[in-house]
MISEKE-234627 format. One record per residue (C-alpha): y, x, z; residue in one letter. Coordinates in steps of 0.02 Angstrom, whole numbers, padded with zeros to 5 digits, always signed. Each point is the difference from the previous one (the first is absolute). Layout:
BEGIN
YXZA
...
END
This chain:
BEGIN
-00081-01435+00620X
+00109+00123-00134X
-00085+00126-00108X
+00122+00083+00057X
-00057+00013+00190X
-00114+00154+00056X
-00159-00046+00162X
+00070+00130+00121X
-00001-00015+00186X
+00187+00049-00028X
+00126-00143-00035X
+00014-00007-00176X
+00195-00065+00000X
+00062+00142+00163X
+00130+00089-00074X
-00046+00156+00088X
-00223-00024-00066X
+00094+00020-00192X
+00103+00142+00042X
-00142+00081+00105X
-00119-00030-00177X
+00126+00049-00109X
+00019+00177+00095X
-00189+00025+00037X
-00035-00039-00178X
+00136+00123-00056X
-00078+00141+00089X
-00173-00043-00054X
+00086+00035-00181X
+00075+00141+00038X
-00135+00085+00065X
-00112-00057-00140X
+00101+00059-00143X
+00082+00134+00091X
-00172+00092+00003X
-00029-00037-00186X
+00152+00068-00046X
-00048+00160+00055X
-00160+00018-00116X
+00083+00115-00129X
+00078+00123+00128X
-00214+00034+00015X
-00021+00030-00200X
+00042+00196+00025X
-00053+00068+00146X
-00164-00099+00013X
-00041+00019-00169X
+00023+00185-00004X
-00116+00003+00150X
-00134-00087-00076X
+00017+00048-00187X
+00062-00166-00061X
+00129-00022-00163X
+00112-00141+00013X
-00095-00127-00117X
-00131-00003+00185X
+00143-00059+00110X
+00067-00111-00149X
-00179-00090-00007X
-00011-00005+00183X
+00158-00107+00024X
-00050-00090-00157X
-00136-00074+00090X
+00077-00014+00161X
+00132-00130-00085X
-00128-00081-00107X
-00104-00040+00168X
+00140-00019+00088X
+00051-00147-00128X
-00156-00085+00006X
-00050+00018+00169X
+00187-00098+00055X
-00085-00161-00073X
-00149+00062+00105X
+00103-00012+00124X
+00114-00126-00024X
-00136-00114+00013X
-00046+00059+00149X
+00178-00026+00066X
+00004-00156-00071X
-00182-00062+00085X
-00017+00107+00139X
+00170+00073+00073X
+00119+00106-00052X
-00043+00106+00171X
-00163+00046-00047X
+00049+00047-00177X
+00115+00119+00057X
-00097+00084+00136X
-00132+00036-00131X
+00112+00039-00108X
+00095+00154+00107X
-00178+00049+00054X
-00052+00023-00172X
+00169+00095-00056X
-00037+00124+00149X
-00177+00039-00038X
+00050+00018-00184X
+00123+00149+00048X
-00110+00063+00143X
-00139+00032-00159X
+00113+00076-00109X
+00004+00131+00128X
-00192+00039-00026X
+00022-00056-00212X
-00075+00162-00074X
-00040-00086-00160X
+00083-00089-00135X
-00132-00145+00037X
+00056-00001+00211X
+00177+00009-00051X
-00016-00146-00103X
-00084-00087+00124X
+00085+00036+00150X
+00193+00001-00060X
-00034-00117-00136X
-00116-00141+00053X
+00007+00021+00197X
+00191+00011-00004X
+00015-00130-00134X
-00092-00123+00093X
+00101+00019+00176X
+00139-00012-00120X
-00033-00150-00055X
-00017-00073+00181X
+00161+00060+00065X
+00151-00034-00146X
+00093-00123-00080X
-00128-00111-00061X
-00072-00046+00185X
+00181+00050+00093X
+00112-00084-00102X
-00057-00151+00014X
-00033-00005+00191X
+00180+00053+00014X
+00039-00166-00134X
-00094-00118+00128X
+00101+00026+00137X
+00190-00005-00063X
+00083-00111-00058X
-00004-00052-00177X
+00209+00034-00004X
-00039+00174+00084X
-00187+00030-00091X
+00061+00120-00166X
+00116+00097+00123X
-00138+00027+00107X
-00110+00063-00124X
+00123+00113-00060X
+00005+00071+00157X
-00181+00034+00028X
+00000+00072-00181X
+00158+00115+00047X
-00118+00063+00156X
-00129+00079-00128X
+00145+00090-00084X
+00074+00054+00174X
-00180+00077+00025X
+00010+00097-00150X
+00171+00061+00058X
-00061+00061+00160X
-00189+00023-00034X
+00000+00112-00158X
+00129+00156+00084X
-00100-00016+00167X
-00180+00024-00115X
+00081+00147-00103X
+00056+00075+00182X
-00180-00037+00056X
-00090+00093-00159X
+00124+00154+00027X
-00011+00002+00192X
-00201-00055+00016X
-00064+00010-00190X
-00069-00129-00106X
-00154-00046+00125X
+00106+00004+00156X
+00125-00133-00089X
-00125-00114-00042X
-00065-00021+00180X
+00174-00031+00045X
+00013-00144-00125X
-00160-00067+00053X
+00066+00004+00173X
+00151-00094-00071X
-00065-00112-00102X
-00128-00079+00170X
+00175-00011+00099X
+00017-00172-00086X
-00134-00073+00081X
+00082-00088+00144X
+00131-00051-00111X
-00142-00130-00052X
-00003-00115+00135X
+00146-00073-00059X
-00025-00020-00183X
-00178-00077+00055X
-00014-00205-00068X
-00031-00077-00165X
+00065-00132-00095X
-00009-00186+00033X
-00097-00115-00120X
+00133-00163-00038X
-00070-00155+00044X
+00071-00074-00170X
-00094+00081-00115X
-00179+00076+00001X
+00037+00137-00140X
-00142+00165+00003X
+00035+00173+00002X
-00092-00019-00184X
+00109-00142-00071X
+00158+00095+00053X
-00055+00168-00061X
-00062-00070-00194X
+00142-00109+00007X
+00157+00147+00025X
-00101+00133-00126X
-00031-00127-00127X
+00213-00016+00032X
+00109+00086-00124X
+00124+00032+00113X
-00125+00088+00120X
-00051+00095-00132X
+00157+00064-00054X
+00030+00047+00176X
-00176+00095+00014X
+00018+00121-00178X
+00195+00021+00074X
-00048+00067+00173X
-00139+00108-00106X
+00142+00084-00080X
+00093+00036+00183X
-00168+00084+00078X
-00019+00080-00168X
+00176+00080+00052X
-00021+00016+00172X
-00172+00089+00028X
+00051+00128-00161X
+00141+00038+00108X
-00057+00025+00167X
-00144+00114-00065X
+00053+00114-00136X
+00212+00004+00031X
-00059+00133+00145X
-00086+00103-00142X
+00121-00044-00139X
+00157+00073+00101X
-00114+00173+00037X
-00030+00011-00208X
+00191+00000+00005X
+00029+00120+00093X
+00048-00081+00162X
-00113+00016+00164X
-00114-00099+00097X
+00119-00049+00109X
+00116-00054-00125X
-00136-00147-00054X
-00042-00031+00180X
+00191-00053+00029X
-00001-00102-00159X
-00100-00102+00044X
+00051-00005+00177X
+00175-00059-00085X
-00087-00148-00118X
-00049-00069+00165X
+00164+00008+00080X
+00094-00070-00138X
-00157-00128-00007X
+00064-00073+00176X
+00141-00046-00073X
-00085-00080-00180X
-00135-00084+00092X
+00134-00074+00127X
+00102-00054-00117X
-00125-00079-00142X
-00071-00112+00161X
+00168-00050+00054X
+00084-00034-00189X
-00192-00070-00065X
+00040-00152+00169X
+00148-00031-00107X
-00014+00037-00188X
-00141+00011-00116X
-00146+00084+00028X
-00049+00017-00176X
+00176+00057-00067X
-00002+00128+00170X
-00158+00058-00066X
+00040+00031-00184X
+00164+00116+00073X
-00094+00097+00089X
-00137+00048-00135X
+00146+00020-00113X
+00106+00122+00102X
-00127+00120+00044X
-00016+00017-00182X
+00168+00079+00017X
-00063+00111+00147X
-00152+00066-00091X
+00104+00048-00170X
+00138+00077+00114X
-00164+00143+00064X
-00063+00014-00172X
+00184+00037-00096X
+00075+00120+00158X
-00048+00166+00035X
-00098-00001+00143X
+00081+00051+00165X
-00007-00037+00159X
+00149-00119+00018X
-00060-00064-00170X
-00161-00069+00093X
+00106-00065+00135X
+00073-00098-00098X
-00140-00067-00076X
-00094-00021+00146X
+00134-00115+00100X
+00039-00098-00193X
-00199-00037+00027X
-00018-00022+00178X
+00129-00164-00012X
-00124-00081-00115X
-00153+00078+00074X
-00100-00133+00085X
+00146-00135-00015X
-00131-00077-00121X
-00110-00056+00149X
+00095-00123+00119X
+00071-00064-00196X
-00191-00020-00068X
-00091-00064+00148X
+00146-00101+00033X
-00036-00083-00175X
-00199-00044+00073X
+00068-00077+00137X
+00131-00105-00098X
-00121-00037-00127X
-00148-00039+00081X
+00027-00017+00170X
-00059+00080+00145X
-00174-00052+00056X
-00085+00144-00124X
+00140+00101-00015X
-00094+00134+00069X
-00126+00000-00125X
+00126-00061-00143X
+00092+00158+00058X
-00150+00110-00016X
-00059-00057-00181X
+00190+00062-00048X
-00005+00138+00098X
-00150+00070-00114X
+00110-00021-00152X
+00099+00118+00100X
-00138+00120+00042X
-00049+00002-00194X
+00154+00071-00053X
-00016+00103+00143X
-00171+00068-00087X
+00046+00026-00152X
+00185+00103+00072X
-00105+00117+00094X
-00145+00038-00122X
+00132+00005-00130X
+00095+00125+00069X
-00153+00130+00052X
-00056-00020-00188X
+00145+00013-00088X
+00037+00166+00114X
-00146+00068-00045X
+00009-00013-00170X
+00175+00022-00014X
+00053+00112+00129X
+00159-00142+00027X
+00018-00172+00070X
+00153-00051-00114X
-00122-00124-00120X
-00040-00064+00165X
+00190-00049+00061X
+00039-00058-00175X
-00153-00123+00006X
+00047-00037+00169X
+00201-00047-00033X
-00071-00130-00173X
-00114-00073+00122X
+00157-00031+00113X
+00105-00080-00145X
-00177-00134-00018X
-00002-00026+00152X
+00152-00060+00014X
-00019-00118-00137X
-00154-00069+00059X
+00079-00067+00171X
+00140-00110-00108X
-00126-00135-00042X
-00077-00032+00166X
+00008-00152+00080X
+00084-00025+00188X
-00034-00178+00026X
-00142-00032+00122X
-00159-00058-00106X
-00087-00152+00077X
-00177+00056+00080X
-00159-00050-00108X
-00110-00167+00017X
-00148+00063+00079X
-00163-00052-00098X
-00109-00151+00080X
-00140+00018+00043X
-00102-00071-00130X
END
């Protein structure tokens, strides 16, 4: 039996059980980080409800990426050991209840608790670390970095369409009102589950651990070149989706005006992810990778040197939104090439926490140097030299599978 096969009641080789996981997984995504692209349309009006600067909502999704990083090896493992199904109904449970308690958050304490470690945790259950792999299982290898590219271009389709429909929401219903929508949203995916349910199967030539994989890919150069390089990308990403809202209003522009910026970065990100899964089944990953970190250098220095208007940001949002989350089917596509696919779950969540650093450090960044400041432009020129690193940190890595460790004997 293939690492590559998934236990499902479902034949694993039906042409029609792939494209039926590829879609359910999609919209799994795009629920997922459609709602989490709306968290920075809530900065202003929630805020000036409950007396809270933006350095609160900065520290709140701080620590709703920083859990959200370490709780996808959480559960990764879980995906790995136990089912991917049960992973992912806990994890859209938790993601609900998380924005069903911001609603009652009258304190910088339940905020953090409820939108950063409730939300971060059902996070962490219901993205690319536990879908992307499920969705790798059951293609074919030929097909398997398109596929991926797919499910990634389904989060960005959900900001698209998620992000206009929650500003709509806060106008039409307020702040509180939007949130139970999203809640209601976010549960929708549950029977999506049924077919993402299965975990992976153990090859009978080889009796390699969960442990021996896991100290074997960190103590990798290559993996960790690919984990401080996908730091850089949520680093980017999470600065972006929660302060370009705010930034836009310091220029002059409107609420609305951010809301369809970032509604735009997803749209554009359809396209990116699409196409960095279909060119990464053809070309290399790493080389992919190190464009895309490079060219949205270009993107950010195009915002800070142009007045700001709001074609301007249009631009720069759709320039963005091409490379936006093309880094995912490219990275996790790496773990899988690398290292195979029996942990890649777990493999995927001890990157994915690289990812979730730099998502950390973007968002408290940017609420601190805004406070002290009174401008985000340090922020957006630390953010485009991290992008020219990054790029030179995926050059080295290594695509050639590495042969799994010699378990230890028992003594």
């Amino acid at each position: 039996m293939s690492t590559q096969q998934v236990r499902s009641p479902a034949t694993e080789t039906s042409e029609s059980f792939s494209v039926k996981v590829v879609l359910a997984g999609t919209l799994v995504v795009l629920l997922a980080m459609g709602t989490r692209a709306t968290f920075g349309l809530f900065m202003q009006p929630m805020g000036m409800d409950r007396g809270w600067d933006r350095d609160v909502f900065s520290m709140a999704f701080a620590i709703q990426n920083l859990v959200w990083g370490v709780f996808s090896i959480l559960m990764g493992m879980m995906a790995d050991r136990f089912g991917s199904g049960r992973t992912i109904v806990l994890g859209l449970l938790l993601y609900a209840a998380g924005l069903i308690g911001m609603l009652f958050a009258d304190s910088e304490l339940s905020l953090y608790l409820t939108a950063g470690v409730l939300v971060g945790m059902g996070q962490a259950g219901v993205t690319f670390p536990v879908i992307l792999p499920v969705i790798a299982r059951a293609v074919p290898a030929a097909a398997r970095s398109t596929a991926m590219g797919i499910a990634s271009a389904g989060g960005s389709l959900g900001q698209f369409l998620v992000v206009p429909a929650g500003q709509f929401a806060i106008d039409g219903m307020g702040w509180s009102g939007a949130l139970w929508a999203l809640s209601l949203f976010t549960a929708a995916g549950l029977p999506l589950v049924w077919l993402l349910r299965g975990r992976p199967a153990q090859a009978r030539d080889t009796q390699q651990s969960l442990g021996d994989s896991v100290r074997q890919a960190v103590r990798d150069r290559s993996f960790q070149l690919l984990f401080w390089s996908y730091a850089v990308c949520g680093f980017h990403t999470a600065f972006i989706t929660l302060h370009l809202p705010a930034y836009v209003m310091d220029g002059g522009l409107t609420p609305t005006h951010g809301a369809i910026a970032l509604a735009v970065i997803g749209l554009f990100n359809v396209i990116g992810s699409f196409m960095a899964g279909k060119l990464g089944g053809r070309h290399s990953k790493k080389q992919l990778l190190a464009w895309i970190y490079g060219l949205r250098a270009l993107g950010m220095l195009w915002l800070l040197e142009m007045p700001l208007s709001p074609w301007v940001l249009y631009v720069f949002a759709a320039w963005m939104g091409l490379f936006w989350l093309g880094t995912v089917p490219l990275t996790q596509g790496l773990i899988g090439q690398i290292y195979g696919l029996r942990y890649a779950a777990t493999l995927s969540g001890v990157a994915f926490l690289g990812h979730q650093i730099g998502s950390y450090v973007g968002v408290v960044m940017g609420g601190r140097v805004y406070a002290e400041t009174g401008s985000y432009d340090l922020v957006w020129w630390v953010g485009l030299a991290l992008a020219l690193v990054a790029a030179a940190l995926c050059l080295p890595i290594r695509e050639q599978p590495l042969a799994p460790p010699v378990p230890a004997r028992a003594a």
